[in-house]
Steps between C-alpha positions, in 0.01 A plus 500: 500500500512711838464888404678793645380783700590713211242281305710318254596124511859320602594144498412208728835460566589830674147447693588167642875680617330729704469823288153667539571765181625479145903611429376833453356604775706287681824703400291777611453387849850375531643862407236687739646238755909541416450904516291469820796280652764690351469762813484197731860408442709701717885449661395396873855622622903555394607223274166347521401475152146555387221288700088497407317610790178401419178547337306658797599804755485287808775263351751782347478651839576139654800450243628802593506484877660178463778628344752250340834239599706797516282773690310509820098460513364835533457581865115662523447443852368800735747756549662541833335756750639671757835694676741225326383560165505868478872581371738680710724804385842390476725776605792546241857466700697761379882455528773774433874447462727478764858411391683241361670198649744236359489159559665163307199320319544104533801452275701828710439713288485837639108661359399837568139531612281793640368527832120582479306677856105533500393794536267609753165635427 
């Protein structure tokens, strides 16, 4: 009969199915394992669901980057340099009223709407 690392025997049967360890320990291992892959599991994007990563760094990071069917790959490429990639100021229009005017819409319909003027800075 094989023995365990723990020191005690299990059957021939388990041994020739692959299992190095008696039930024991192996319930052990395979609980160590389930809470270790329990913070593996993660939603990759919206409506996504929950996908495993992976058991190493190098292929959670992978997973990740390669997003899912409904998102985009993660774009990690170098950033741009330069005068088009520093942002502009936008300067805010500001408008103030002016009148009103009437005019028929579509149908005829005679609609009131107000006349706006930007203002100068």
């Amino acid at each position: 009969m094989p023995y365990c690392r723990c020191g005690s025997e299990f059957s021939e049967a388990r041994a020739r199915l692959g299992f190095d360890c008696c039930l024991e320990c192996g319930g052990n291992k395979a609980a160590a394992e389930t809470a270790c892959r329990a913070g593996m599991i993660v939603p990759i994007s919206h409506k996504s669901g929950y996908t495993y990563l992976g058991p190493d760094r190098t292929t959670q990071r992978q997973r990740l980057l390669e997003g899912s069917a409904k998102t985009p790959p993660m774009e990690t490429g170098a950033q741009p340099i330069g005068r088009a990639a520093t942002p502009r100021e936008c300067r805010r229009r500001r408008y103030e009223f002016a009148g009103w005017e009437f005019k028929p819409d579509k149908r005829g319909i005679r609609q009131k709407r107000a006349i706006l003027r930007e203002r100068p800075d």
